[in-house]
BATORNU-751899 format. One record per residue: residue in one letter; x, y, z of N, C-alpha, C in turn. Coordinates in steps of 0.1 Angstrom, whole numbers, padded with zeros to 4 digits, always signed. Example, Ala and Ser with C-alpha at 12.3 -4.5 7.8 and 13.67 -1.06 7.14 Angstrom:
<recs>
a+0132-0057+0078+0123-0045+0078+0132-0033+0078s+0128-0022+0071+0137-0011+0071+0129+0000+0079
</recs>
This chain:
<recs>
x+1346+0691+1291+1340+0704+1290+1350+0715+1287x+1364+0713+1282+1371+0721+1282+1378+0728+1295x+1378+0742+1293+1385+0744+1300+1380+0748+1319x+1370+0747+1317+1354+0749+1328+1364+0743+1334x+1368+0729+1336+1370+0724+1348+1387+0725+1351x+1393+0734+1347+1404+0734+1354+1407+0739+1369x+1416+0747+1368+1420+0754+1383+1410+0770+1384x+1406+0774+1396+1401+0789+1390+1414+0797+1397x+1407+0812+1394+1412+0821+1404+1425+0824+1416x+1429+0831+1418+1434+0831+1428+1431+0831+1441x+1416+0835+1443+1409+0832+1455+1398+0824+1452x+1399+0814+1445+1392+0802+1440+1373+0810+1433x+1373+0822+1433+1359+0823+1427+1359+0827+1409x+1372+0826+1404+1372+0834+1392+1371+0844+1389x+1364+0854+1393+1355+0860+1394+1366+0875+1386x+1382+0876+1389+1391+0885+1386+1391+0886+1367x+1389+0873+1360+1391+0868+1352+1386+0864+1340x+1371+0872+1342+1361+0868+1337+1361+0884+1316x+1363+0877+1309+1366+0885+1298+1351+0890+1294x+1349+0903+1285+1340+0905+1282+1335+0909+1265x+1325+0902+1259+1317+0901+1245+1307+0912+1248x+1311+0921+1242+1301+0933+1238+1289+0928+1227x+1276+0928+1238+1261+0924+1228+1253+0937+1226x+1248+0939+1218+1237+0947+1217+1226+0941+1213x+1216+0947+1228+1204+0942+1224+1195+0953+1233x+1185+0957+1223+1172+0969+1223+1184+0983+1224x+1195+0979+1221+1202+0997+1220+1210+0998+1232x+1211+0984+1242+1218+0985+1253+1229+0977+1251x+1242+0983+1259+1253+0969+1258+1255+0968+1267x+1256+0949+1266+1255+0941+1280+1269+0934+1274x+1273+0927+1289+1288+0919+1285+1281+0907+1289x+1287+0897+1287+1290+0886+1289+1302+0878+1290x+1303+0869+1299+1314+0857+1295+1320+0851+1280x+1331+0857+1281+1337+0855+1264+1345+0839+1261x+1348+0832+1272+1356+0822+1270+1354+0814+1282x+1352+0798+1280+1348+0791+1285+1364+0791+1298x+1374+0792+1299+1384+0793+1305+1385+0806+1315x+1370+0816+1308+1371+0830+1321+1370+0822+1333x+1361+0813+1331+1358+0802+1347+1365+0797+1351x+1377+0793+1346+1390+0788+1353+1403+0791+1346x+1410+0803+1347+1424+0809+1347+1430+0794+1350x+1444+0798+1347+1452+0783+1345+1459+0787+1363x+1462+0777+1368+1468+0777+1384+1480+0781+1376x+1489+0784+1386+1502+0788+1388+1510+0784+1401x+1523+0788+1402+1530+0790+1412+1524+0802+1423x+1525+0814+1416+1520+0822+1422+1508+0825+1426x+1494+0820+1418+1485+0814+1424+1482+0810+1437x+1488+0798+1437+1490+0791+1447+1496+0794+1464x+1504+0805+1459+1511+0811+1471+1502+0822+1476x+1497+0826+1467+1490+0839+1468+1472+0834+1478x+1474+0820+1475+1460+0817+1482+1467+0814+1496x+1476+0804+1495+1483+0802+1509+1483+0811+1517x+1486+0826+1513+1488+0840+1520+1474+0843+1522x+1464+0839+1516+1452+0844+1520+1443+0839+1529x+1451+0824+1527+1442+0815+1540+1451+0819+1550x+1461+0819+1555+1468+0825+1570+1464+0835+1569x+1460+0852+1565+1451+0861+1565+1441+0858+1574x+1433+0852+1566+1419+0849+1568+1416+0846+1581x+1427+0834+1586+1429+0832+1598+1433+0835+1606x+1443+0845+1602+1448+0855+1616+1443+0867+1618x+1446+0880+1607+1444+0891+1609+1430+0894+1604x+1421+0900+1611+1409+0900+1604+1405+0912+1590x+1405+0910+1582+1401+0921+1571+1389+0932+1573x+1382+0928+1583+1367+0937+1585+1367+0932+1599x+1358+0943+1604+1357+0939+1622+1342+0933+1625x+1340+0924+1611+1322+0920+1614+1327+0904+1624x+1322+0906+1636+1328+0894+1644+1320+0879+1642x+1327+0870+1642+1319+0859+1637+1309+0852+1644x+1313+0856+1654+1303+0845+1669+1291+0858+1668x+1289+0871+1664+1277+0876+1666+1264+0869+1659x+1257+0868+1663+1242+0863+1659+1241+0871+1647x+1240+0885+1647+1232+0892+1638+1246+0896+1623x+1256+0884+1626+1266+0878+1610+1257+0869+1607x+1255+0861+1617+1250+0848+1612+1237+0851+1602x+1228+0859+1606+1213+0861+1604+1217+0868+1588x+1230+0874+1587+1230+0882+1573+1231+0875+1564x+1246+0864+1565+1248+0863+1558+1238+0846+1556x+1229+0843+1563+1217+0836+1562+1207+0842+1551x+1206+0856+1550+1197+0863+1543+1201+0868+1529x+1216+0867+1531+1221+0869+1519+1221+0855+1513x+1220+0845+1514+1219+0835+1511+1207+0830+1503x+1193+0835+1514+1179+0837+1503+1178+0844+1496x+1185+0856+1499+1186+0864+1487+1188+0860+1468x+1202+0851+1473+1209+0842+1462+1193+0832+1461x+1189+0822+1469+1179+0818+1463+1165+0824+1453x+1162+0831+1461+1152+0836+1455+1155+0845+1438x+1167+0850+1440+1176+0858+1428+1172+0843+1420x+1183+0833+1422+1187+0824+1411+1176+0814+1409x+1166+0813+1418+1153+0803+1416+1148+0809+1406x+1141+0826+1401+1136+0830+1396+1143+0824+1383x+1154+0826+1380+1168+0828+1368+1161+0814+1362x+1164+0801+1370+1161+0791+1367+1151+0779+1366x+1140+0786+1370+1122+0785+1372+1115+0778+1356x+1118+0767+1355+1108+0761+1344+1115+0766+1330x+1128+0767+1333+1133+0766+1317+1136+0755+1313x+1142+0751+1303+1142+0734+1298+1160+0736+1294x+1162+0720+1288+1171+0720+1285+1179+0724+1275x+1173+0733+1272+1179+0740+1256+1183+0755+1268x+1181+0756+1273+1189+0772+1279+1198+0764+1290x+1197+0751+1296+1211+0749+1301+1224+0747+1290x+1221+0744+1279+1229+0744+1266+1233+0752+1262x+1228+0763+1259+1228+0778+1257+1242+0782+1257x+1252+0785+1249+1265+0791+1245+1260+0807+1237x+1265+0816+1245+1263+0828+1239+1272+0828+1226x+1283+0823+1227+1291+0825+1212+1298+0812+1213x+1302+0802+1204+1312+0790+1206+1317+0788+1216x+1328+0803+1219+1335+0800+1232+1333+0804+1244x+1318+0807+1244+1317+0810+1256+1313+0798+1268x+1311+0802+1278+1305+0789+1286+1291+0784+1284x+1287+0773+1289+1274+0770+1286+1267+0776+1297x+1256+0780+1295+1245+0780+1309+1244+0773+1320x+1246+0759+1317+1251+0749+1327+1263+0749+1332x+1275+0751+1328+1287+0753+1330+1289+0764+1339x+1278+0779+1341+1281+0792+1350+1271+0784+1360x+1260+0775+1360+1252+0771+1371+1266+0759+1379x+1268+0751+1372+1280+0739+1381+1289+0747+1386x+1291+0762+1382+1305+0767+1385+1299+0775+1397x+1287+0781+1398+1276+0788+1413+1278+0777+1421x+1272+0760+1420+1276+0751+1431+1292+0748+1437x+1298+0746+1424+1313+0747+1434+1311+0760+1446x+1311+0771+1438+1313+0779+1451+1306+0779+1465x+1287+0772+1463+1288+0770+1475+1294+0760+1480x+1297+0752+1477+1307+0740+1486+1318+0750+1489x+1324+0756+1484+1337+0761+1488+1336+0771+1502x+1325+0780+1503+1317+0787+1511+1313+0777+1525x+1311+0766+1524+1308+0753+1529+1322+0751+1539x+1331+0749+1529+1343+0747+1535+1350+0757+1544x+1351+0767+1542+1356+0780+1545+1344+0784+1556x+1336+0781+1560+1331+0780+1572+1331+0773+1577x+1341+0762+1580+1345+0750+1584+1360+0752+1590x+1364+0765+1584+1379+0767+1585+1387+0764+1573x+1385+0758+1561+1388+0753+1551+1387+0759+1537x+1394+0765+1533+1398+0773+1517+1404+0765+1509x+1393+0751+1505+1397+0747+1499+1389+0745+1483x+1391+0747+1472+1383+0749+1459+1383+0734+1452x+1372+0728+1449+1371+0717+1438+1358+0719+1425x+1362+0715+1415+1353+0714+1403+1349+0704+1399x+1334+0705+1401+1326+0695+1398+1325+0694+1381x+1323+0681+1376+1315+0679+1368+1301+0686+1364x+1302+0690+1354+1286+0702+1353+1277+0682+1348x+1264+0683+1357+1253+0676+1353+1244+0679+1343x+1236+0671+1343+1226+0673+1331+1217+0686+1342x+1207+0696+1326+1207+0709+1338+1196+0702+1347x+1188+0698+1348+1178+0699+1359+1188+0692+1368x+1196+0684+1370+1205+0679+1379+1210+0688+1386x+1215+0697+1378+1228+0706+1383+1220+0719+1389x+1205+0718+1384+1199+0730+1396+1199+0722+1410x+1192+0710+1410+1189+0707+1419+1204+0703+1430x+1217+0702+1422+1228+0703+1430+1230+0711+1436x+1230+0726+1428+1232+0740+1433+1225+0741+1445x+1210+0743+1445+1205+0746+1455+1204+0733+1467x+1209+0724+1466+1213+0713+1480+1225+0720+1484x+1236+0724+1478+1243+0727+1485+1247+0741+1491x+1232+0749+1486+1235+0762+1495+1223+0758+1504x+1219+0746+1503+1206+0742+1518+1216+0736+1527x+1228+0733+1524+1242+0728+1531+1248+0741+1543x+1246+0748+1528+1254+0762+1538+1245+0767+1548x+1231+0767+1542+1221+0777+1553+1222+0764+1564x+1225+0756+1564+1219+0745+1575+1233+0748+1586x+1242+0746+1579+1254+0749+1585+1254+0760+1599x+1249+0774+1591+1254+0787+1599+1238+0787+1606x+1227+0777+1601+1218+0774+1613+1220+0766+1627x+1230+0757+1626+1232+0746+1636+1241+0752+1645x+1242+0766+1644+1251+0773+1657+1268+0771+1659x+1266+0760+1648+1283+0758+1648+1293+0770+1644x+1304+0772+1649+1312+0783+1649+1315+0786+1635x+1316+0799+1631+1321+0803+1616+1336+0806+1620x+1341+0801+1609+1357+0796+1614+1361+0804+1602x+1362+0814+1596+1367+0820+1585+1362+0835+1584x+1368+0844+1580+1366+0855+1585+1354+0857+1575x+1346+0865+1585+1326+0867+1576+1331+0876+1568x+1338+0887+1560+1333+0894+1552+1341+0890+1540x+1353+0883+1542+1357+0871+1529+1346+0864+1530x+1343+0855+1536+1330+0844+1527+1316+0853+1520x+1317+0860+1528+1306+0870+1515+1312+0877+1504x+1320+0885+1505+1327+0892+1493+1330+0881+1483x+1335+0867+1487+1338+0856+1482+1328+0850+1471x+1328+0839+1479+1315+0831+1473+1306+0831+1473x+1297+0841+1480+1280+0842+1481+1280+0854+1467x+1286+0863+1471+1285+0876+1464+1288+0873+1445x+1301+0861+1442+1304+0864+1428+1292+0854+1426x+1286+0843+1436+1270+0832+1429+1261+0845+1422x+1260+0855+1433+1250+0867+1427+1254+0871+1414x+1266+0875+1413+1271+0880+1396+1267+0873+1386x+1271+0858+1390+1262+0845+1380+1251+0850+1379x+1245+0851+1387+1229+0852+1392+1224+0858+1376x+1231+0868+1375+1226+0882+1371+1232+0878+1358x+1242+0873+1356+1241+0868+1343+1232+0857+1333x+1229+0844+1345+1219+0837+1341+1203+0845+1336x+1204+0857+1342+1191+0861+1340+1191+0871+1326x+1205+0874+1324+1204+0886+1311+1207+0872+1302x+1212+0856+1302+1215+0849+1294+1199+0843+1288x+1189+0847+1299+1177+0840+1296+1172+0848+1283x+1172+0862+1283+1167+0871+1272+1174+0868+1260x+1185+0869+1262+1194+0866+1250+1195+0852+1240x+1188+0844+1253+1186+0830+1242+1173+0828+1239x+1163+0838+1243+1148+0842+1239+1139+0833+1251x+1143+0827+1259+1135+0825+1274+1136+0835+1285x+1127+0846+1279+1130+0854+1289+1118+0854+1300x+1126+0866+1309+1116+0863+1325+1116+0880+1327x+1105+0881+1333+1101+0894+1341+1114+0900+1350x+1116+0913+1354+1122+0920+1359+1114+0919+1374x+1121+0925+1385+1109+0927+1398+1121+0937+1408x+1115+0943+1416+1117+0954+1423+1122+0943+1434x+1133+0935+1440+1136+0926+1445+1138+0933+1464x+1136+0948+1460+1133+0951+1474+1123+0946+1483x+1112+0947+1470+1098+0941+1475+1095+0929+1480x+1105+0919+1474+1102+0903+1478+1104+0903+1487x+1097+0890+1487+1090+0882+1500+1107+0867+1504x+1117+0875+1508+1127+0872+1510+1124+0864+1527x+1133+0854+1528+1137+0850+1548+1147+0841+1546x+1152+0842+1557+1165+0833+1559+1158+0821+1564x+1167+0815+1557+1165+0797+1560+1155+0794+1545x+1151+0802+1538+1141+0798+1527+1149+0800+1516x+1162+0789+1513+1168+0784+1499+1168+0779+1491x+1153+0768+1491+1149+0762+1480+1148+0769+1464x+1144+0761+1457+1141+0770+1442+1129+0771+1442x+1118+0763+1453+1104+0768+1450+1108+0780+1458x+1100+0795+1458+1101+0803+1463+1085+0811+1465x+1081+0822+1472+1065+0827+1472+1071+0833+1460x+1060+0836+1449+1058+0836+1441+1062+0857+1440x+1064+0860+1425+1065+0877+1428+1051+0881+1430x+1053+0894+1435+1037+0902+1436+1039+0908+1421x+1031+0906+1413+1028+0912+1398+1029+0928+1399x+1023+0932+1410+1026+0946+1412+1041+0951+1408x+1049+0942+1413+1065+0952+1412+1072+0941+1408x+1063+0937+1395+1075+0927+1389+1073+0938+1368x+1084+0935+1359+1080+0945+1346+1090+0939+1339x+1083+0939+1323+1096+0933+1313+1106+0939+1312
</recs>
């Protein structure tokens, strides 16, 4: 798959590195992923050091004073978690195999390729609440595969910070981290659906019928009221 599966980032989400293709569509400009390699920058020396510095960080000095053992971390970033489901269930709700194919330009990434690259991160998110900052790249699946990867392994994570077990990594890196850049995907998947002509409704996502622990891709359905093209 090119370059998808190399090394990413310096704090393993890509997310620093990601180039932008100026589209016009209805009179608006939207960016996109310009190079299948935004998803994985080449590793380095410096890289590598630079993550090393960030896992002793992470570990020692805390970046934010949100404490880990509090319940009401646990419950957020639980919610931020449905959040991502319900976000990316909508994204990927009964499209077929022609929009996991989906290349906005040659070199851009596939549709499948930004979904395999959302599941790495939750494993990595997995890890790093385990105590462990450690990044691997999966093989992107065929797409119904690689949804149903994605969302097992953020039923990994919600299961995880449900079983009471200690979050070992400081809470506002693993959100700023990995939950937060799945959302950016999120949000690209969903402007990639218009753009390859499967498109989906807009919705006032204040409104949904959001809960923690509810990460599946079935999701309650929108209220039509505050959903709009």
């Amino acid at each position: 798959m090119g370059g998808v599966h190399g090394s990413r980032a310096r704090d393993g989400n890509g997310g620093d590195a990601h180039a932008a293709l100026s589209a016009s569509v209805a009179g608006i400009t939207v960016s996109v992923v310009s190079r299948r390699e935004s998803l994985t920058p080449p590793a380095s020396g410096l890289h590598n050091a630079a993550l090393r510095t960030d896992r002793a960080e992470a570990r020692g000095d805390a970046m934010t004073d949100i404490p880990p053992d509090d319940p009401t971390t646990r419950l957020f970033l639980r919610h931020a978690l449905a959040t991502l489901a319900y976000r990316a269930g909508k994204a990927v709700r009964g499209t077929p195999d022609a929009f996991g194919a989906h290349r906005q330009t040659p070199e851009s990434p596939s549709v499948v390729e930004i979904l395999a690259h959302m599941g790495d991160l939750m494993d990595w998110v997995l890890r790093m609440l385990g105590g462990e900052s450690r990044w691997t790249t999966a093989t992107p699946l065929p797409w119904s595969q690689e949804i149903a990867r994605f969302f097992a392994a953020m039923k990994a994570v919600d299961d995880y910070l449900a079983s009471g077990q200690p979050i070992r990594w400081e809470p506002g890196r693993v959100f700023q981290g990995g939950i937060a850049d799945a959302l950016t995907h999120t949000g690209q998947l969903t402007m990639l659906r218009r753009l390859s002509g499967h498109k989906m409704k807009g919705e006032n996502y204040s409104r949904a019928d959001i809960e923690a622990g509810r990460v599946g891709s079935e999701q309650t359905p929108a209220n039509p009221k505050y959903e709009f093209d």
